[in-house]
N, C-alpha and C positions, 0 to 999 in steps of 0.2 A: 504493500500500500504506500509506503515512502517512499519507495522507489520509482512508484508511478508518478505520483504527488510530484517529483522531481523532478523530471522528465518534462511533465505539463509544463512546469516553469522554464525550464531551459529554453522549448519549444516558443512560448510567450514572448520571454526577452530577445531573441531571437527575431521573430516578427516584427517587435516593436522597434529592435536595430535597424532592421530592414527600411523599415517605414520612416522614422526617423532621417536617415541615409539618403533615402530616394524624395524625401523633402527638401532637406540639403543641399541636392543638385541641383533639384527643380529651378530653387531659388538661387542659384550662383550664376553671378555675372560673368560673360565672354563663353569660351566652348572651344572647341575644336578644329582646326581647321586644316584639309586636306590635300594638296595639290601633287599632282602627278598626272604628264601629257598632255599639258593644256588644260588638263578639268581641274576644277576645283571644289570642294565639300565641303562646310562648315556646318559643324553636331555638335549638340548643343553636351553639356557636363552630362545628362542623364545616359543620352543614346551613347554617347560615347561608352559609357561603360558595360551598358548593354551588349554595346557591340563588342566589346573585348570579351566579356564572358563567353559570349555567342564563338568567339575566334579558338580559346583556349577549351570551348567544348569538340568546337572543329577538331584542333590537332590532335586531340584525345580519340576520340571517333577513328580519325587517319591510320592514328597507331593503330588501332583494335585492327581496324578493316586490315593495313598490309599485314599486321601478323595471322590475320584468317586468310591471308592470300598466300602468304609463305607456307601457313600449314596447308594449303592445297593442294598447292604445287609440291609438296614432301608427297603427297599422298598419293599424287596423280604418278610420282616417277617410283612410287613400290613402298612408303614408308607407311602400312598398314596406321599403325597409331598417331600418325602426328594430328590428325584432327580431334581424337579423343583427347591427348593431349594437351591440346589448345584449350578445350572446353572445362578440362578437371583443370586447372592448373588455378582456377580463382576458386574450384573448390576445396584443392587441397590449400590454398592459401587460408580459405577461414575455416579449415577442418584442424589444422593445425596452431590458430591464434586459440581458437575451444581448446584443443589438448594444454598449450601450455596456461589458459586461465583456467582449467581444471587442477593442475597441477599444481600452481601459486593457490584456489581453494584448498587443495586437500593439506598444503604446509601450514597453512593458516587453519586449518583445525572447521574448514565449515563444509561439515560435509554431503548438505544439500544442496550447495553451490557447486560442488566437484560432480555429483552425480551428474547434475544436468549437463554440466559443459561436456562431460565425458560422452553424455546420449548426443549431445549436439557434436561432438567429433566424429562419431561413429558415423552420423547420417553423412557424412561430407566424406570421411577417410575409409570406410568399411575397411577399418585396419582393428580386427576386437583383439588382435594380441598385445596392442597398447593402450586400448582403451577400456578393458574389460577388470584388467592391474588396478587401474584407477578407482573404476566403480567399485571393486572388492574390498580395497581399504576404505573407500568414504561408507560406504556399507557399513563396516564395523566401527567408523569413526562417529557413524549415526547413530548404532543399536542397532539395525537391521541384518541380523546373522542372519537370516534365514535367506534375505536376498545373496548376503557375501557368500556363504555355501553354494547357493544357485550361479555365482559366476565362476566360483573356484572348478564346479564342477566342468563348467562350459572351456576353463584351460585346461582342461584334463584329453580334451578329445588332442590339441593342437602338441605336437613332440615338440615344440618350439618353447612352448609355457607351459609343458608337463608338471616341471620340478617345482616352477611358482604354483599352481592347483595343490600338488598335493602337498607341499610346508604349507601354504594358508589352511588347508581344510587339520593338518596336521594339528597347528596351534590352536584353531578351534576344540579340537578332540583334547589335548591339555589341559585348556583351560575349563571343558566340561569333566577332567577326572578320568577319562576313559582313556586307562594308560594301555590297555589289551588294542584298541585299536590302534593307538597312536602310536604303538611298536612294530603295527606291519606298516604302519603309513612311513615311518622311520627310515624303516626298510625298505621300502619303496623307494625314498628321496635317496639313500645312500649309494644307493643303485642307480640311480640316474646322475648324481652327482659327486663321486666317492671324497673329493678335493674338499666338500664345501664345509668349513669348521663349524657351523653352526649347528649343522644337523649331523656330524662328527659326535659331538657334546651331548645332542640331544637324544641321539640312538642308544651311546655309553650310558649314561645315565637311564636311559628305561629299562637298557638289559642287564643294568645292576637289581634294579629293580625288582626286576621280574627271575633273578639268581640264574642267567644267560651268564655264568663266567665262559667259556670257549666261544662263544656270541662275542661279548665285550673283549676277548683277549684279540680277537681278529680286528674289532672295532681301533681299540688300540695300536696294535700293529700299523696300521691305514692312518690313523695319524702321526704315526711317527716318519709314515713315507710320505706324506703331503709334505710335511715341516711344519704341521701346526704342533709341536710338541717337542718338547726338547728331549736328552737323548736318558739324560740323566733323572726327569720326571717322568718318561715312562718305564725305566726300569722302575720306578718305587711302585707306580699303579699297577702294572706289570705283577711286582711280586704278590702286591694286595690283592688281585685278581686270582692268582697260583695258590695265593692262604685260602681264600674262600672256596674257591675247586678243593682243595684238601678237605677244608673240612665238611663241605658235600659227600663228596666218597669215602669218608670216614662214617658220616651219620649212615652210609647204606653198607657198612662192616666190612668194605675194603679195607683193611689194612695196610698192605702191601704198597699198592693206588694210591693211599692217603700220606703215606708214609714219606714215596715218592717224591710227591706236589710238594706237602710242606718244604722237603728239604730242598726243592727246584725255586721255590719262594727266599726262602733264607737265603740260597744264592743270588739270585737276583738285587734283592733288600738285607743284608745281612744286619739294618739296624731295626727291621719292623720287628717290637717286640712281638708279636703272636705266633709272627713266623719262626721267629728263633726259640720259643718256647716249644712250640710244637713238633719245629726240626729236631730239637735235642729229644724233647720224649720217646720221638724216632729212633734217635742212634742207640739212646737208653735198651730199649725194647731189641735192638739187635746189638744188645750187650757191649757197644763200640761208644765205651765212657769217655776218652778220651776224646773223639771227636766231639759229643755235647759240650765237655769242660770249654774244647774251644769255641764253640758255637755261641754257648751263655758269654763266655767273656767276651767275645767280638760285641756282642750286643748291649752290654754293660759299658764296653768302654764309651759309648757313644751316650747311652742314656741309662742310668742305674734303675732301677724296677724290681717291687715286690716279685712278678711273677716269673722274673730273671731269676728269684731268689728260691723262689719256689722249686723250679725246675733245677737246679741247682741243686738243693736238698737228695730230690728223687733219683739221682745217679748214686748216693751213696745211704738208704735209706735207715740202714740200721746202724748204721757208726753210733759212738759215746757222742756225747756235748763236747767234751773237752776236745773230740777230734775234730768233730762239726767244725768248731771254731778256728783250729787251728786249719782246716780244709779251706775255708770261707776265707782265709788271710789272701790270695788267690783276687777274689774281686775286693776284698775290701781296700788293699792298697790301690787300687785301681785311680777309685774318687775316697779318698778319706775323711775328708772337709764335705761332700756331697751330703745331702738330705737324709737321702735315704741308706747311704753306706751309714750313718752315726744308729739310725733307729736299729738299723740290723746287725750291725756290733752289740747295738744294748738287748735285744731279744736273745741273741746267742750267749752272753754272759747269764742273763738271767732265766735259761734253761740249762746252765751252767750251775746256777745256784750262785754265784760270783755280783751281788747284787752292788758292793763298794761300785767294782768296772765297769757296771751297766749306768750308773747313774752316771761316773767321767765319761763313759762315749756319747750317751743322752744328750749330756753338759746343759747348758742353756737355752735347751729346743721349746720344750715348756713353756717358756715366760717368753722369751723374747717372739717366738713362733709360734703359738700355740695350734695342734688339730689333734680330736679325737685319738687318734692313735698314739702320738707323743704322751697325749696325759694318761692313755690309759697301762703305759708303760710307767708313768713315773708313780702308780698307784701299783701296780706289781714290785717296784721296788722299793716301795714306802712299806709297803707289807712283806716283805722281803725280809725287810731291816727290820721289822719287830715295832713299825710304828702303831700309834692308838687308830682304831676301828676307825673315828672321824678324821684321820688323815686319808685315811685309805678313801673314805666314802667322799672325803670332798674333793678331791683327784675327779673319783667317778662320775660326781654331780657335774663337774666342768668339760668333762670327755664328753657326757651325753649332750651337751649343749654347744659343744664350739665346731669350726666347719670338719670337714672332713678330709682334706686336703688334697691332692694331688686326684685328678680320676679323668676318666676317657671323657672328655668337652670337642664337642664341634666347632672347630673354630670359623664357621660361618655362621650359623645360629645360636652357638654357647651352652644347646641343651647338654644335659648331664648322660650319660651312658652308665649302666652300672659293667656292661664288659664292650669289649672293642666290638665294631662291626664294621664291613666296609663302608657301608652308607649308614650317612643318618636319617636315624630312625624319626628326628622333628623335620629336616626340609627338603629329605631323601639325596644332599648332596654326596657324593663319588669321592674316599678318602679326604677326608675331612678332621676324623675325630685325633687328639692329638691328648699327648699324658702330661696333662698341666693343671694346677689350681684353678678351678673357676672362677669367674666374675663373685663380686663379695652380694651382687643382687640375685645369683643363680645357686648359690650354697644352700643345702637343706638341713636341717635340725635332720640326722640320725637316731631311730632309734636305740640302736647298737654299735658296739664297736667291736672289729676282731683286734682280741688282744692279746691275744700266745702267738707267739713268736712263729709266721708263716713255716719257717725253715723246717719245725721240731714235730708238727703236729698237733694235734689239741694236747691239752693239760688233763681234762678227763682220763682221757686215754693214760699217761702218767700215772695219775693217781690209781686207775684201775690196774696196772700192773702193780702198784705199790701195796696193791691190797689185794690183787688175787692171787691162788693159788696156783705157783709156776708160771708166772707173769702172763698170763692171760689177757688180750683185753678185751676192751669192756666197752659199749656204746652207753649214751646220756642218753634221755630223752629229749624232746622236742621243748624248748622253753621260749619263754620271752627272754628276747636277746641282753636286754639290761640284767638280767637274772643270772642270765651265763655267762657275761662278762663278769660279773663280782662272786660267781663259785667259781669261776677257774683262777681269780685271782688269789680265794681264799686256799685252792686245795695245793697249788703251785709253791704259794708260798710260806708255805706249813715252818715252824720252828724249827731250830735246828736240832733240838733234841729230839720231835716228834719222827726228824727224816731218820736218824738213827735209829730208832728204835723199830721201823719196819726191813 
């Protein structure tokens, strides 16, 4: 309506110039005067100008006419098209001012404006592999999927805009959820375009999804041959791919198979701890101890970790403490000063019964840094030492309460993981999750802590050979976790007369 209202006006002043103008003339003194060959002419200001318009519509006319007489004569001497030519040539001229004011609409965000220019190109250019692009984004720049669908489909017939049809209807299918489809649509575009990084990314990531690891390992591969990939980041995705095939053919009781992967992964990645936990359980299982010692240590030296320490333990399962400790001297020089080398000094002394040592390797972890795990160590060694019940409990009252420190965090989205996985489980990103302290806004109130010393095993267990007959042991039952952290502290740290005496 204001665009017409507009228009009216322009039209108006316009007129009124006209009229104005042609007053002007009317009333101007003197004119024109024309001599050539004896005649002479004198026009007055009005006709004169009349007549110039009337001249410059001539030479206009002139033009058109010999260039329809040029394309005649092309025609008449065998150039089939030059009169068609001639004819489309003012059409492709406003078929193509429509595309590019379509285009300036759809950058400008209006995309009822784009649509039309786009139909108004098509009637001039019948070119719809450029004009049909158009109408599918302003469609969606509208809210009209259903028409954007209805064009994507229409570049689906042309090999030309195949790959544009199916990524548009692809992304559609995304953002509807419908990841089953939008993995063969994937599929599809990969295949028509195996170069293109976007739909690289976007295939990798459904067939993590959807647990395609030999899917995804090829997907990979293909970007590491375009160059969208460096050489050194697909070996680490690479390995993450080879961990999760392992432990695929592990959950279906290949052994052998799983055993394999893991340790094809560890090679690949020798710092991803899962991989290096799981290669070593490998070597363990085929008795080849010395290979895991190396395997946990390559991957310690890079980053220290509980389940390093873990896996560690299971090469040598029934050794004493005192050997424990002295085996573990191995990674502990490794990082000494490290985080987690001080907590697992202090677990190994105080399954040692050695609770002075535990408390110097601890040192200052407590107060200066406190998490769950540090306090609920220095409440094993508070009751160790013989202190009163309220030292012990208020150790544990600050354990249940402070963060939990170090654990599997996505470092795209920050959620928490309680174990590694390829993708994360909040924004389904592709190797992501990394072993760091969380955000101090993504930390949870635990309601438990494990607090016997990964390396050693439960403490139950402990006290059940301490008391069964011919060291037997013995399973607990099922309890709340704050329950079981304060009877294993209790039965761990029994008196030193009470341990004598069994």
């Amino acid at each position: 309506m204001l665009w017409s209202l507009l228009k009216i006006l322009v039209f108006i002043v316009l007129v009124a110039g006209a009229t104005v103008g042609a007053w002007y003339l009317m009333e101007l003194e003197g004119g024109v005067r024309i001599a050539a060959a004896g005649q002479e002419l004198n026009l007055t200001p009005l006709t004169a100008v009349i007549l110039l318009v009337l001249l410059v519509l001539a030479v206009w006319l002139f033009i058109k006419l010999a260039g329809l007489v040029v394309a005649l004569l092309r025609f008449i001497n065998g150039d089939e098209t030059a009169l068609s030519r001639y004819f489309d040539r003012s059409r492709q001229d406003k078929g193509y001012r429509a595309l590019s004011e379509g285009m300036m609409a759809l950058a400008s965000g209006e995309g009822e404006t784009a649509i039309a220019k786009a139909n108004r190109a098509e009637r001039y250019l019948k070119k719809p592999e450029l004009t049909n692009l158009i109408t599918a984004q302003a469609a969606e720049m509208s809210g009209d999927r259903r028409k954007a669908e209805a064009v994507y489909k229409r570049l689906l017939r042309d090999e030309r805009t195949r790959f544009v049809g199916v990524r548009g209807i692809l992304k559609q299918k995304l953002s509807d959820g419908d990841t089953d489809t939008a993995l063969k649509l994937a599929k599809t575009a990969f295949g028509l375009k195996p170069g293109h990084e976007e739909t690289q990314d976007t295939l990798l990531r459904l067939q993590a999804e959807h647990e395609d690891w030999s899917g995804a390992r090829e997907t990979l591969d293909a970007k590491l041959r375009h160059g969208t990939l460096p050489r050194d980041v697909h070996r680490r995705r690479d390995a993450v791919l080879a961990l999760s095939q392992a432990r695929e053919v592990a959950e279906e009781g290949q052994d052998i198979e799983a055993r394999e992967a893991a340790i094809e992964a560890n090679r690949l990645s020798p710092d991803l701890v899962p991989a290096a936990c799981m290669a070593a359980r490998g070597y363990i299982d085929q008795n080849k101890k010395r290979y895991a010692t190396r395997v946990i240590l390559k991957a310690w030296e890079v980053q220290p970790h509980p389940d390093l320490a873990a896996a560690f333990a299971e090469i040598e399962p029934d050794e004493t403490p005192e050997k424990r400790l002295k085996r573990f001297e191995k990674l502990l020089k490794v990082h000494p000063d490290h985080r987690e080398s001080r907590m697992l000094r202090a677990e190994l002394h105080i399954a040692n019964e050695d609770f002075p040592a535990a408390r110097r390797a601890l040192g200052d972890l407590a107060e200066v840094d406190p998490d769950a795990r540090a306090l609920t160590l220095m409440a094993a060694i508070e009751r160790g030492e013989g202190s009163p019940d309220s030292v012990v409990k208020g150790w544990l009252a600050r354990a249940l309460s402070a963060p939990r420190g170090p654990q599997w965090v996505c470092t795209k989205c920050h959620h928490i993981h309680a174990d590694w996985a390829p993708t994360c489980e909040n924004c389904g990103a592709f190797d992501t999750l990394a072993w760091q302290t969380p955000p101090a806004s993504g930390v949870t109130m635990p309601t438990g802590v494990e607090m016997l010393p990964l390396i050693v095993g439960s403490l139950e267990d402990k006290s059940a050979e301490e008391t069964a007959p011919g060291g037997g042991e013995a399973t607990a039952p099922d309890k709340d976790e704050s329950e079981i952290v304060e009877a294993e502290i209790v039965d761990d740290t029994a008196e030193p007369s009470d341990r004598s005496g069994t």
